[in-house]
N, CA, C and O of each residue as an XYZ file, in Angstrom:
424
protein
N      13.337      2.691    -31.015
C      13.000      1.491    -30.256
C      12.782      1.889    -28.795
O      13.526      2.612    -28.133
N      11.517      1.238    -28.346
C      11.513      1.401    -26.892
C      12.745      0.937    -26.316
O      13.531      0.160    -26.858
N      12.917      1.705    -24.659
C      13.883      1.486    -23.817
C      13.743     -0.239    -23.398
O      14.633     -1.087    -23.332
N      12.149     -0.369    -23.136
C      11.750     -1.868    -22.543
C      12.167     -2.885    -23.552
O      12.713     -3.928    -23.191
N      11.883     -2.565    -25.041
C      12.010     -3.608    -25.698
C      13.745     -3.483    -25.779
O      14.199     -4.476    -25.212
N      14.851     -2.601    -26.290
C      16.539     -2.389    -26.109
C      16.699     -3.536    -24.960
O      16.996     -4.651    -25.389
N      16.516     -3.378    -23.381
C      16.565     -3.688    -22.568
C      16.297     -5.573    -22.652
O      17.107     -6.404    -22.241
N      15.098     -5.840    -23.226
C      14.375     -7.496    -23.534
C      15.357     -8.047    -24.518
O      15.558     -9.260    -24.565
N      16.199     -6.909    -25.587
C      16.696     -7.772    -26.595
C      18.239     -7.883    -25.870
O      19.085     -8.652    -26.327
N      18.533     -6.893    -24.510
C      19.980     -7.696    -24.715
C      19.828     -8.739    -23.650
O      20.524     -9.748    -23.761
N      19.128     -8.644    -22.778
C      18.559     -9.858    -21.915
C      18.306    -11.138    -22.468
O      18.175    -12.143    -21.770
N      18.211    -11.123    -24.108
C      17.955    -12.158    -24.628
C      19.498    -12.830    -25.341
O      19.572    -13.869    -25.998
N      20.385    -12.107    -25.064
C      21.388    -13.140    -25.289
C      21.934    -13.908    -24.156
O      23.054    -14.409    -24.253
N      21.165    -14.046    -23.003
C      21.548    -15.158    -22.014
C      20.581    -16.264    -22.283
O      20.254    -17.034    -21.379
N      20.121    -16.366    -23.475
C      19.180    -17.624    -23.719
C      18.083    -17.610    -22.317
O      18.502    -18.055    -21.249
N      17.094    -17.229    -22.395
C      16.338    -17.552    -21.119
C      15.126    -18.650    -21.322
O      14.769    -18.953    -22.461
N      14.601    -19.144    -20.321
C      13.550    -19.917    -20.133
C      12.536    -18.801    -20.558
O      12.059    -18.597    -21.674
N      12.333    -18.140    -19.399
C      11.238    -17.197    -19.195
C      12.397    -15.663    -18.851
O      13.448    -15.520    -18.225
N      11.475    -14.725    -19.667
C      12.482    -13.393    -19.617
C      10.637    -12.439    -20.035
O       9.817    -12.336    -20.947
N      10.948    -11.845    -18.255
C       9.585    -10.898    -18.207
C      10.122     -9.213    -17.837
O      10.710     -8.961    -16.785
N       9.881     -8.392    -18.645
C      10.734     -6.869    -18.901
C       9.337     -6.112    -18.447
O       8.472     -6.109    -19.323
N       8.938     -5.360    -16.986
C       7.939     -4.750    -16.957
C       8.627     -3.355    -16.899
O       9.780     -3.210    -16.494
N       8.014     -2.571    -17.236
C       7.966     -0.859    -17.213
C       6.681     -0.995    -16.307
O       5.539     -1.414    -16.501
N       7.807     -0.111    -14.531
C       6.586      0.063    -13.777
C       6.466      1.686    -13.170
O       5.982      2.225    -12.175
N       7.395      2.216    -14.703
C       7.576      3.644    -14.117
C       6.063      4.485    -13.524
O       5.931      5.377    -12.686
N       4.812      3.571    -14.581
C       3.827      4.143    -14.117
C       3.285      4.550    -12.664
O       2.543      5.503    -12.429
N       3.842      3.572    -11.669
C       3.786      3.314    -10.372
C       4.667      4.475     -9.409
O       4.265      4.606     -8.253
N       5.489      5.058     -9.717
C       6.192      6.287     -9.541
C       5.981      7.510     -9.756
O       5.264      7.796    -10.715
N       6.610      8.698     -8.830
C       6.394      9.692     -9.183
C       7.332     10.254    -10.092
O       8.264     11.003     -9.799
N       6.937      9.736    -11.484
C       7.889     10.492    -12.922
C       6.721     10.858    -13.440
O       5.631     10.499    -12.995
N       7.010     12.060    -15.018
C       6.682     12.318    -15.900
C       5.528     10.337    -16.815
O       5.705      9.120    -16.877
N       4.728     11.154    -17.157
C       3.943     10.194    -17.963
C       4.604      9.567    -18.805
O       5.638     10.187    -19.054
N       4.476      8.205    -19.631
C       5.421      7.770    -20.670
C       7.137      7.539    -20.257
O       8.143      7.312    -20.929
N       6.852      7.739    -18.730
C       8.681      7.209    -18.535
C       9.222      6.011    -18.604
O       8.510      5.026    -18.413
N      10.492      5.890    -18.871
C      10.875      4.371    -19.202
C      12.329      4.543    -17.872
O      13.525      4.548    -18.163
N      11.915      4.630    -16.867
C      12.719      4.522    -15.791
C      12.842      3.671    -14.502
O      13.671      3.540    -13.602
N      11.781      3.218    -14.790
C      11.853      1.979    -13.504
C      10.917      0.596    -14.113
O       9.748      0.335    -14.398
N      12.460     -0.170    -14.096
C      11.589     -2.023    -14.431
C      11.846     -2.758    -13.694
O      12.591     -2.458    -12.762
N      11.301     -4.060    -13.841
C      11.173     -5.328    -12.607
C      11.542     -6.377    -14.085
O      10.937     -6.373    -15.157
N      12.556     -7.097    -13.738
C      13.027     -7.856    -14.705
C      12.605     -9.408    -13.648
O      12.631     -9.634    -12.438
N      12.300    -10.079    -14.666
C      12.022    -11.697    -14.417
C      12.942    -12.662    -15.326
O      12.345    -13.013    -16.343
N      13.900    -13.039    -15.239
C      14.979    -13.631    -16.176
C      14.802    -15.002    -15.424
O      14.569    -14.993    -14.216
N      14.909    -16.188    -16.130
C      14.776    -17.581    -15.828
C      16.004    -18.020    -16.579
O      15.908    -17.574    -17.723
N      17.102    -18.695    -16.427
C      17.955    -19.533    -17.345
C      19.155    -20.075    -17.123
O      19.964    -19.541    -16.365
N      19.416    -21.301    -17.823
C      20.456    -22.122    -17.192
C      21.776    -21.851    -17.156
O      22.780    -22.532    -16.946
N      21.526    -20.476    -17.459
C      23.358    -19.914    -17.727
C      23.407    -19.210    -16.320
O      24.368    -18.441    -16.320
N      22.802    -19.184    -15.244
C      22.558    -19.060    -13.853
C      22.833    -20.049    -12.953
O      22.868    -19.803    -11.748
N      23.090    -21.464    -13.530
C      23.323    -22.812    -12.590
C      24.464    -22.710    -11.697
O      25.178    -21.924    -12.319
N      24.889    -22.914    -10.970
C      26.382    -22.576     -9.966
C      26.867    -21.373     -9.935
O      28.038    -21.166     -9.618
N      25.825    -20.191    -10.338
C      26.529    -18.905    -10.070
C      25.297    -18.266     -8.734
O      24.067    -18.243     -8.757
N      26.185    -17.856     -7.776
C      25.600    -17.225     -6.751
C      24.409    -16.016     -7.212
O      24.335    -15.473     -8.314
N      23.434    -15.762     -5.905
C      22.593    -14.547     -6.761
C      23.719    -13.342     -7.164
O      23.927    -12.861     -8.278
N      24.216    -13.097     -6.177
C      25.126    -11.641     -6.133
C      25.779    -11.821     -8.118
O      25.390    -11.047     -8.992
N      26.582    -12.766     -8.333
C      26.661    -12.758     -9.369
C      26.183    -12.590    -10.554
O      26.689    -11.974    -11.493
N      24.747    -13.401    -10.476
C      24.020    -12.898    -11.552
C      23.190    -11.630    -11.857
O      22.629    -11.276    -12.894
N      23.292    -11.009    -10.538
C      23.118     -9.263    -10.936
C      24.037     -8.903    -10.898
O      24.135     -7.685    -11.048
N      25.002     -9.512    -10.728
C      26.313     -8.070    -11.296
C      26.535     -8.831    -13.327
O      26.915     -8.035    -14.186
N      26.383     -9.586    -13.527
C      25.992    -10.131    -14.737
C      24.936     -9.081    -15.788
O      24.909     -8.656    -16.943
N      24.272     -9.027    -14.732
C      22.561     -8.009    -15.441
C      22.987     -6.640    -15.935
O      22.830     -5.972    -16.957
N      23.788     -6.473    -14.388
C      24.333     -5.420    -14.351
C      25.500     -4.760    -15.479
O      25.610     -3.605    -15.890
N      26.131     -5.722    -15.720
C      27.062     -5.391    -16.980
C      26.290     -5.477    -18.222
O      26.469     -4.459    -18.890
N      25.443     -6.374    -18.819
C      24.832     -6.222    -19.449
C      24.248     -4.828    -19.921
O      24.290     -4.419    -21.082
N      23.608     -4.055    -18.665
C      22.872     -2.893    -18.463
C      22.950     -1.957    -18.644
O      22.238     -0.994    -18.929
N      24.798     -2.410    -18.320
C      25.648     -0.599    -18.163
C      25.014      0.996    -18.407
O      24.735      1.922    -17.646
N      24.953      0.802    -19.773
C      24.520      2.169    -20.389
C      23.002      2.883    -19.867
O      22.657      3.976    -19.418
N      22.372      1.652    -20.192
C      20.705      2.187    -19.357
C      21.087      2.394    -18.150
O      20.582      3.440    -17.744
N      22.011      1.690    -17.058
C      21.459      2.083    -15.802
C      22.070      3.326    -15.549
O      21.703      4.068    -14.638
N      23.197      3.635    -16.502
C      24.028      5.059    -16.058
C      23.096      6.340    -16.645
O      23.237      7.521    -16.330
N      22.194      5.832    -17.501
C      21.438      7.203    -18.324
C      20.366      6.895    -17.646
O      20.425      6.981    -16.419
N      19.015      6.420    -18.354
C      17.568      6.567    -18.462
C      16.986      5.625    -17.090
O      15.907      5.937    -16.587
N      17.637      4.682    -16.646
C      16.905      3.848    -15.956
C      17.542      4.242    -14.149
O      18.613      4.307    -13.546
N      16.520      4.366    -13.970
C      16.564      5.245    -12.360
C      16.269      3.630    -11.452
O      16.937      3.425    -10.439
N      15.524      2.869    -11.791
C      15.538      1.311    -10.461
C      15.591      0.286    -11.616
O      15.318      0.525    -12.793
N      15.938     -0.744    -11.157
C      15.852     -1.725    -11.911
C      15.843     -3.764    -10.776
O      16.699     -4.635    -10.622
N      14.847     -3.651    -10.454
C      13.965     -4.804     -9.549
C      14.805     -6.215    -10.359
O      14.462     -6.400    -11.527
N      15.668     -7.000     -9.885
C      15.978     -8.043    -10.649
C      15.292     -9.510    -10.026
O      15.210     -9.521     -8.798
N      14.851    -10.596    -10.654
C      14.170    -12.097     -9.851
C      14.816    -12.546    -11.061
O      14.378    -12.489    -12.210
N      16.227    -13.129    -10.531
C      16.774    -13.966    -11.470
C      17.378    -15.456    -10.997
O      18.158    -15.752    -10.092
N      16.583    -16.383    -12.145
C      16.411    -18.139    -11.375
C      17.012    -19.103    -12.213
O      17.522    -18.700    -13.259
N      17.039    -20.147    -11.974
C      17.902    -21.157    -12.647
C      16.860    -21.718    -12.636
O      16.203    -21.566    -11.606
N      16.267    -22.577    -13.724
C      15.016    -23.368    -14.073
C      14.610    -24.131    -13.016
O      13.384    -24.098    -12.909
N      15.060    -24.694    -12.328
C      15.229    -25.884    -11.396
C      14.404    -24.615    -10.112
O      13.209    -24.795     -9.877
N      15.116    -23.469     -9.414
C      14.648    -22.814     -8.522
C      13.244    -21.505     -9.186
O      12.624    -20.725     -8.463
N      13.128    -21.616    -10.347
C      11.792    -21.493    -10.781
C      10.573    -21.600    -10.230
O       9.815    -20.867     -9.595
N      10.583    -23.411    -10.898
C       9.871    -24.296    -10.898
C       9.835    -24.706     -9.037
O       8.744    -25.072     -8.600
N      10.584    -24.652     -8.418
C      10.111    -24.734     -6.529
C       9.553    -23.822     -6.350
O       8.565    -24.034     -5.648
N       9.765    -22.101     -6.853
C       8.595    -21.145     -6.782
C       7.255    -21.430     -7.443
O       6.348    -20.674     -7.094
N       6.994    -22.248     -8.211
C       5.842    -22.623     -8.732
C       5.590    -21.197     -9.799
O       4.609    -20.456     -9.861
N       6.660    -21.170    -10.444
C       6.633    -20.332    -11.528
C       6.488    -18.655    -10.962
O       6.228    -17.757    -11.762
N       6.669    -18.421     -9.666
C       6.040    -17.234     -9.353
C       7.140    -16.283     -8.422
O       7.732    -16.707     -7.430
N       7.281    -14.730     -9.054
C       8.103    -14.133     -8.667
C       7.291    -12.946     -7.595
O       6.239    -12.357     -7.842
N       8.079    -12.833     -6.453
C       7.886    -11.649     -5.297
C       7.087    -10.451     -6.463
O       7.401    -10.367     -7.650
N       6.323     -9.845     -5.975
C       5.606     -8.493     -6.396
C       6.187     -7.261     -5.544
O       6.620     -7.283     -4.391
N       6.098     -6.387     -6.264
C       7.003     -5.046     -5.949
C       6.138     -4.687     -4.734
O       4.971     -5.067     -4.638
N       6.777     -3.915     -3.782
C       6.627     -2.962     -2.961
C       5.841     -2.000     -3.278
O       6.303     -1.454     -4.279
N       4.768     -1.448     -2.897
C       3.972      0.002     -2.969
C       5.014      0.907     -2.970
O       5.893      0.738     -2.125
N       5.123      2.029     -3.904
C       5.882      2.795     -3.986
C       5.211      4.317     -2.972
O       4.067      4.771     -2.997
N       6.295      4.754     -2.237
C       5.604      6.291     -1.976
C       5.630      7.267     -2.426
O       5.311      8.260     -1.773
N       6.118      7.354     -4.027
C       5.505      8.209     -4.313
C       6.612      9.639     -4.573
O       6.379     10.752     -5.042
N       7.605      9.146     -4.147
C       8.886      9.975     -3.903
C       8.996     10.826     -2.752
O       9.915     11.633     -2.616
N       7.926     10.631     -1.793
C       7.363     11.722     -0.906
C       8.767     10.833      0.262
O       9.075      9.642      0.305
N       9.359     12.095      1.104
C      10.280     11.720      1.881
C       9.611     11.076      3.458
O       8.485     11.302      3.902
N      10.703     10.225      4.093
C       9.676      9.648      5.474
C       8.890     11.189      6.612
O       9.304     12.328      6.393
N       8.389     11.076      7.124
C       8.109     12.041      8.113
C       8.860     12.999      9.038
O       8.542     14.089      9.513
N      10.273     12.030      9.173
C      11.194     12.307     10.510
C      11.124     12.013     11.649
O      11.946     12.141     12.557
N       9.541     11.365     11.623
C      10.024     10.727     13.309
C      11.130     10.047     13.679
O      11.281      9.704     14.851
């Protein structure tokens, strides 16, 4: 089983609205076919009165094992239906990656 799909099925026991699992390792400097960097989109009402900080440390337990082995970033946009729907269904887009290349030093 893919890492992306492992990853979508345990995300799916928080019942979600909307639950979007991208593999954007392509966007990085890894090996071809890597399953090391995703941008998770989780929507759901088991998020209502829990702070953000909470619901990534939530993700985060969930995650455990991937994030200690195979998964090098992991981008979380996690909403309660209600703060969704004021985004007009629409989550922040990732950052341009550099590439792994270090800053200059100025």
């Amino acid at each position: 089983m893919a890492l992306q799909t492992h990853i979508e099925n345990k995300l799916a026991t928080l019942s979600p609205n909307v639950l979007q699992v991208e593999n954007e390792s392509h966007l990085h400097n890894v090996p071809a076919n890597s399953e090391t960097h995703f941008k998770v989109t989780l929507v759901s009402e088991s998020f209502e009165g829990m702070m953000p900080v909470k619901r990534h440390q939530q993700i985060y337990a969930l995650l455990a094992d991937e994030l200690s082995g195979p998964v090098h970033a992991l981008a979380l946009h996690l909403y309660t239906p209600g703060e969704w729907s004021a985004r007009g269904g629409q989550r922040p887009n990732s950052p341009d990656c550099l590439g792994g290349q270090r800053g200059s030093g100025k």
